[in-house]
N, C-alpha and C positions, 0 to 999 in steps of 0.2 A: 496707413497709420492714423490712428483715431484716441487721441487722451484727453480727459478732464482734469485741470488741473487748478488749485485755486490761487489766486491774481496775486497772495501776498508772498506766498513761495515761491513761484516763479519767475515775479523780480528780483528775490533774496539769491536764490541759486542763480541768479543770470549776472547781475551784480560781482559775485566770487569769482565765480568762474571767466568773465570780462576780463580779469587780470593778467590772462594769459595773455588777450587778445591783443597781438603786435602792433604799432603804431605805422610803422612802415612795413609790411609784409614783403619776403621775398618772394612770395605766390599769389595771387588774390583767393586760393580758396583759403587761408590761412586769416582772410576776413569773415569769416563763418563759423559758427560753431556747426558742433555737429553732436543731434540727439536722434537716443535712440529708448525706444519705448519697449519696456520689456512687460509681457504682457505674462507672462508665469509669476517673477516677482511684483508688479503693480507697482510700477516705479519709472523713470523715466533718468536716461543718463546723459547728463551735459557737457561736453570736452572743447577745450582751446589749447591750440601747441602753437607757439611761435618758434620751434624746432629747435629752442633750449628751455624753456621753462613750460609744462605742460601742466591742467588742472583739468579734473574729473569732480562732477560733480554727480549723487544722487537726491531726485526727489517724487517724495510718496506721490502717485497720483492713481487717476482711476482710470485704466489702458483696457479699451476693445479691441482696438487692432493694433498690432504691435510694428514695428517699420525704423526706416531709417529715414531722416534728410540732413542738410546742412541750409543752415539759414543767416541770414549778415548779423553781424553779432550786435555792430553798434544801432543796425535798424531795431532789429526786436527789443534789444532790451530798452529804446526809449519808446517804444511801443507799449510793451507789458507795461511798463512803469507809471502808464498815462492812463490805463485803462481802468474801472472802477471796479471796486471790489465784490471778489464773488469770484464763479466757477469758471474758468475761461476752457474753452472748448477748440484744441488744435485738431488740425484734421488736415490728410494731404492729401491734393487733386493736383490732377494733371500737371505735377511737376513744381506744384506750388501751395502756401501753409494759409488754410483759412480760420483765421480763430475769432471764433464768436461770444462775444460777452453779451452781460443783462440791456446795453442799449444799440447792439448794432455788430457790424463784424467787418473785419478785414484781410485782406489779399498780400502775400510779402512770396514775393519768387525766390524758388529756392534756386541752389547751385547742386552739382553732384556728388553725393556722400562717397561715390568712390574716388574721389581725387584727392579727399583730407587727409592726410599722413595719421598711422596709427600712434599713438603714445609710446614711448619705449617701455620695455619690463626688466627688470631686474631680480634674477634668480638666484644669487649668491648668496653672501653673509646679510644675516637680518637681524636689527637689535631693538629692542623695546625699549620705549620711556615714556614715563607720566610726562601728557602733558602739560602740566601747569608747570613742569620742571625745566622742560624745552622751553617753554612762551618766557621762564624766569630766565637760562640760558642767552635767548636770541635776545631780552631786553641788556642783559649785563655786556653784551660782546657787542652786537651787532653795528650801536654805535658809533663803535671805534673803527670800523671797519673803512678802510678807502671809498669814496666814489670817482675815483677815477679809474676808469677800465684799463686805462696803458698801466696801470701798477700790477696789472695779470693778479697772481694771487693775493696781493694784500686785497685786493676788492670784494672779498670774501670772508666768511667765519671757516677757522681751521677746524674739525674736528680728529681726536683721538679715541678710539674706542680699544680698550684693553679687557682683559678675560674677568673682571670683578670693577672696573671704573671707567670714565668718559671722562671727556676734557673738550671744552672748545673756546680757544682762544680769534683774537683779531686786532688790528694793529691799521693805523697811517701813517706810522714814521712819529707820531706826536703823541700817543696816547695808546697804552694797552690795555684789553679788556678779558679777563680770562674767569670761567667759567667750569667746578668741575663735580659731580658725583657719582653715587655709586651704582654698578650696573645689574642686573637683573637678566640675567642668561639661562633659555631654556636647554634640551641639550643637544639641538639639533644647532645651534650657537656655537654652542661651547663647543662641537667638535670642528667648526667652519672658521674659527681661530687662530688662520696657519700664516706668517708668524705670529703670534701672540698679540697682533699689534695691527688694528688697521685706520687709514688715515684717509681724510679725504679734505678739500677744501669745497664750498657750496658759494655760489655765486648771493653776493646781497640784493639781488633783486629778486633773486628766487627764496630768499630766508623772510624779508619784507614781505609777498606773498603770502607765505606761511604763516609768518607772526598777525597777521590781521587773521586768518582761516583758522590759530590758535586758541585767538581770543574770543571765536564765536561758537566755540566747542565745552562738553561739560570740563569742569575740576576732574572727577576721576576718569576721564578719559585717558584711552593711550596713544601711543606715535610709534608703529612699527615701521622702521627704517632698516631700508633695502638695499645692498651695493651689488652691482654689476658692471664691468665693461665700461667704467669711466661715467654708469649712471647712477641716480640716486634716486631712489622713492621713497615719498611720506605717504603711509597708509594712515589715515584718520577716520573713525564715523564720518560715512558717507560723501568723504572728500579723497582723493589721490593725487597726491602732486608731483610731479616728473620734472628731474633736474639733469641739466650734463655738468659735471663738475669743473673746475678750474685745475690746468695742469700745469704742472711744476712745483720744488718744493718748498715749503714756506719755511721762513724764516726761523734760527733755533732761539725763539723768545725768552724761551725757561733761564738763559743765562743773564737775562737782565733783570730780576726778579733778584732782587736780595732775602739777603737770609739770616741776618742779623739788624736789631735797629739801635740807633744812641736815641731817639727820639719816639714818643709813643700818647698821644692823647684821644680820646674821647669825646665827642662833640654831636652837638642836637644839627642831623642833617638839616630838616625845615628851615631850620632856625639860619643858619648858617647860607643854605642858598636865598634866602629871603634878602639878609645880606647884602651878598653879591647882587644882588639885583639892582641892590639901593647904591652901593658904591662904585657898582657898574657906570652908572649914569655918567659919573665925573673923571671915568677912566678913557684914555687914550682912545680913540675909534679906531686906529689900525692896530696897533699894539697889544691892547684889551690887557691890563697889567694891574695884577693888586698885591700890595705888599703884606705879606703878615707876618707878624710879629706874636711866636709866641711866649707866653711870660707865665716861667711856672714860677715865681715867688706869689704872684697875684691871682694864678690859676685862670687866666685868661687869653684870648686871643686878639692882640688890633690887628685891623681891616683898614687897608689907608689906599686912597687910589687920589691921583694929581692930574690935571689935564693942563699944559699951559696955557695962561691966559683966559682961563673958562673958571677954574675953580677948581674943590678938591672934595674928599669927604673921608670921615676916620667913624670906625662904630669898634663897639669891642662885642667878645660871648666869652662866655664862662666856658674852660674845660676842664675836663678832669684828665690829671697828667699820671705819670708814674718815677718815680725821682724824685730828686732837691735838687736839681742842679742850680747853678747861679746864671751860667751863660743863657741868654735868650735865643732863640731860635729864629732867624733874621731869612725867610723865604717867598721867592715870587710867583707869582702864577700864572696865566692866561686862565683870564675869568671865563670864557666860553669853555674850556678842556674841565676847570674842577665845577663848573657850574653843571655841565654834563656827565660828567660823574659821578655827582651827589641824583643827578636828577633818576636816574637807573639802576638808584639802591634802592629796596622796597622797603626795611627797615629805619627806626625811628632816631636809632644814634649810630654814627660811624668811628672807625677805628681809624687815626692817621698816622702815619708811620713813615720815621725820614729818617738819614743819619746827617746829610750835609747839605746844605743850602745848594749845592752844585749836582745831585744824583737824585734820582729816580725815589716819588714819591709812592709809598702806598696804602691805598681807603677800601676799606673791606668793610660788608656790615656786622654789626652785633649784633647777632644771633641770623635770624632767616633759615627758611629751609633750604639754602640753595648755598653753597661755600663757592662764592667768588672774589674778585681783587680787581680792582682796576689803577692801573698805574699810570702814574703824571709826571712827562718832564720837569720840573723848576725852569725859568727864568732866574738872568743873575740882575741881580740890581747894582745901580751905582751907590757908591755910599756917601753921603753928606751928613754933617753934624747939627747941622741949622734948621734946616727949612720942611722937618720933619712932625705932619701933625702928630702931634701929642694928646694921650687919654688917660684921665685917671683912673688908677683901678677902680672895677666895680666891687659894690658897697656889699655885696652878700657875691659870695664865691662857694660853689661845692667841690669838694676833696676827694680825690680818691684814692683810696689805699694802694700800697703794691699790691696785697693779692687780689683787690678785685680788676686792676688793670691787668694782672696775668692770669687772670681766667678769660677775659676778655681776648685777650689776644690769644689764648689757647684756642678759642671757641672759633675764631676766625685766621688767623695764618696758618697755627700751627696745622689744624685740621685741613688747610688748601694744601700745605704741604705734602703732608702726609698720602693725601690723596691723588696726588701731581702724576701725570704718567710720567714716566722717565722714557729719555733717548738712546739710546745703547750707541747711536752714533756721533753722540754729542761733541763735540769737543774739550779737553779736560777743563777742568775750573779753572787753574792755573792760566792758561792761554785766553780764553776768555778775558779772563778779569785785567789782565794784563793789555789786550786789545780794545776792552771799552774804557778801560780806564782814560788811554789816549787819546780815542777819538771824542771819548767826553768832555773831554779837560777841551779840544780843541772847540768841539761845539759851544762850548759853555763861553770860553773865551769870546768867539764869535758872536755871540747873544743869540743863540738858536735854542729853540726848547722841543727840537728834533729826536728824538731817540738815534744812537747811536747804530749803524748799519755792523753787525758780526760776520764777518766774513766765519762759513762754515770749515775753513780747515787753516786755522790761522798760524801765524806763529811766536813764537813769544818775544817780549819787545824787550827788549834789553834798558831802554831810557824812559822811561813812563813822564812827561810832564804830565802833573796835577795843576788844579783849577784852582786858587785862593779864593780868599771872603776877607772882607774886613769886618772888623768887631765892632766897628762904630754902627751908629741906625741909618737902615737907607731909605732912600725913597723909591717909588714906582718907577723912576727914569730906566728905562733897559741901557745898556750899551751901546756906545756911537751918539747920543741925543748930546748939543754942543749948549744947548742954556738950563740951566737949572731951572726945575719948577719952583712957582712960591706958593706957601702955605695955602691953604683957605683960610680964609674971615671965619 
């Protein structure tokens, strides 16, 4: 085996493909990559499996002799990486890789290429999609996703692929990210379809993987995706990525998704998480709790956050609302949940949508090519009449009509809707709503801003406790805290 390769490509591919490379292997050849030089195409192919997430790599070079080895992964690539730039010259002897550059050359002992486990294949169903569609996808779900591995499937993105749409959701109990458009089937697809309907869950270290090997690929690139046998393949320009999937089934999320809203505004994302940055500071450190108030007589939103004994801090923004109603809209957050959820809209204004200070919020962006929703528990706040900073309206406020608030939200719920795969096995709405209702009202009571757990075959409650609110203004204190904050100066 003899190729010329030059120094800047062959740390870029060594780099990617690294990612596979296991930190604890349960083999030591599983510390090696392994490359093979193809000498009809002029190319050289670079592979790491840690025997669930596997990465293939191609890159152009100029191959006289074509051959196999496997070499330590983390020696070469701080090798190449060190080397100066220019044509670097590998060549294998007697069992070992001499590669010689413009000042000198070096010796790295190989291991045996026959001991490296092949990559899996997968010859099943195969589905295509734009990249920058996926890359939009993995940024809106992925980080909602669990990292904790004993949660088995939430540690994952769910995906949905039906005969005309896709969907892929994720979930940690606190936050849901869901993701959906439409699909693109040749007819070798369309006839590999059977049920209409197929599912897979992809591990998030294998989708993190992807999402970096996404973002270094063109715009009009594609991502044909491969199932087989509990595997998955991403075929990309000159990348292949092998995944084993997460088994069991994931949660029926679609039921906590509302479908109706009493509350509906408009707001400059930037603007908004800039914000939270600022009133972050004075917020709780374990807690992380900001209260907002929104006020549609003034068309505005305060931002209040209390820390005791440290200080506090209040800002407001302009939104544009939908209504007249007179009641304010008295709602808490965890600033880390909506500061992450503004931060993985790509879009310049968001859509927010609530009905009760105690249920399930949702921020979609206006407009985007990508129709997604990420949904945020509330926190309940305690209510005090006093010790509540206070903001004057701002002095110039913008308005917005009903119908451009319900084109807005055409453009972005109803069109998620729409496009939503359905579950034939779902459980009825009825039973649902009846079982979150309760375990809502209890989390809420609790001060939890948990998503409520659906048991998938439930039954209907006969006594439903609901969650109250008071109409007074609250502060940032959650539930259980036994001294009131005071004001900032």
């Amino acid at each position: 085996m003899k190729i010329k390769i030059p120094q800047k490509d062959f740390a870029n591919t060594l780099s990617q493909v690294n990612l596979a490379v296991p930190s604890k292997p349960h083999h030591p050849i599983l510390n090696n990559l392994l490359l093979y030089a193809d000498k009809h195409k002029q190319l050289v192919v670079i592979s790491a499996f840690d025997m669930s997430l596997g990465i293939r790599a191609e890159c152009k070079c100029s191959v006289d002799d074509g051959g196999t080895i496997a070499l330590p992964a983390k020696l070469l690539s701080q090798l190449v990486s060190s080397l100066p730039k220019g044509d670097i010259i590998l060549e294998v002897l007697d069992n070992s890789a001499v590669l010689s550059h413009s000042t000198g050359k070096c010796r790295v002992q190989a291991a045996n290429p026959q001991e490296f486990p092949p990559l899996p294949e997968a010859n099943g169903t195969s589905i295509t999609l734009s990249a920058s569609k996926l890359l939009q996808a993995l940024e809106a779900t992925l980080f909602a996703a669990s990292l904790d591995e004993t949660k088995f499937v939430l540690a994952g993105v769910h995906f949905k692929f039906a005969r005309t749409h896709w969907e892929a959701a994720a979930t940690d109990g606190h936050r849901l990210g869901v993701a959906c458009g439409t699909l693109e089937l040749n007819e070798n697809t369309e006839s590999a379809f059977d049920p209409d309907l197929v599912e897979m869950t992809i591990p998030h270290q294998t989708l993190t993987e992807l999402q970096k090997i996404l973002g270094s690929v063109g715009e009009n690139s594609e991502c044909k995706i491969s199932l087989d046998n509990r595997i998955a393949v991403f075929d990309l320009p000159s990348f292949r990525i092998t995944s084993r999937l997460i088994e069991g089934e994931y949660p029926k999320y679609s039921s906590l998704i509302p479908q109706q809203f009493q509350h509906q505004f408009t707001i400059d994302r930037k603007a908004l998480d800039n914000i939270l940055k600022r009133v972050g500071i004075f917020a709780d450190q374990k807690e992380k709790v900001v209260a907002i108030t929104f006020d549609y007589s003034n068309q505005q939103a305060n931002l209040c956050t209390q820390y005791q004994d440290v200080g506090g801090a209040v800002e407001s923004i302009s939104i544009k609302s939908k209504g007249d109603q007179e009641q304010k809209l008295h709602i808490g957050f965890n600033i880390k949940y909506l500061s992450d959820a503004l931060k993985f809209i790509p879009t310049d204004e968001v859509l927010i949508q609530a009905n009760l200070p105690t249920t399930p919020v949702i921020i979609t962006p206006v407009g985007g090519i990508l129709n997604h929703l990420i949904l945020v528990m509330p926190l309940q706040l305690i209510a005090a009449e006093e010790d509540f900073l206070t903001i004057d309206p701002l002095s110039t406020t913008e308005s917005m009509t009903d119908e451009d608030i319900s084109t807005a939200n055409q453009q972005t719920s109803s069109t998620f809707k729409e496009t939503l795969v359905t579950d034939e096995e779902a459980p009825s709405t009825t039973e649902i709503a009846a079982e979150v209702a309760l375990v809502m009202a209890k989390s809420v009571l609790e001060g939890s801003s948990q998503l409520p757990e659906v048991n998938t075959n439930p039954q209907v409650t006969e006594n439903i406790t609901t969650a109250t609110h008071s109409p007074t203004t609250p502060t940032t204190q959650t539930k259980g805290r036994k001294k009131k904050p005071k004001a900032a100066a």
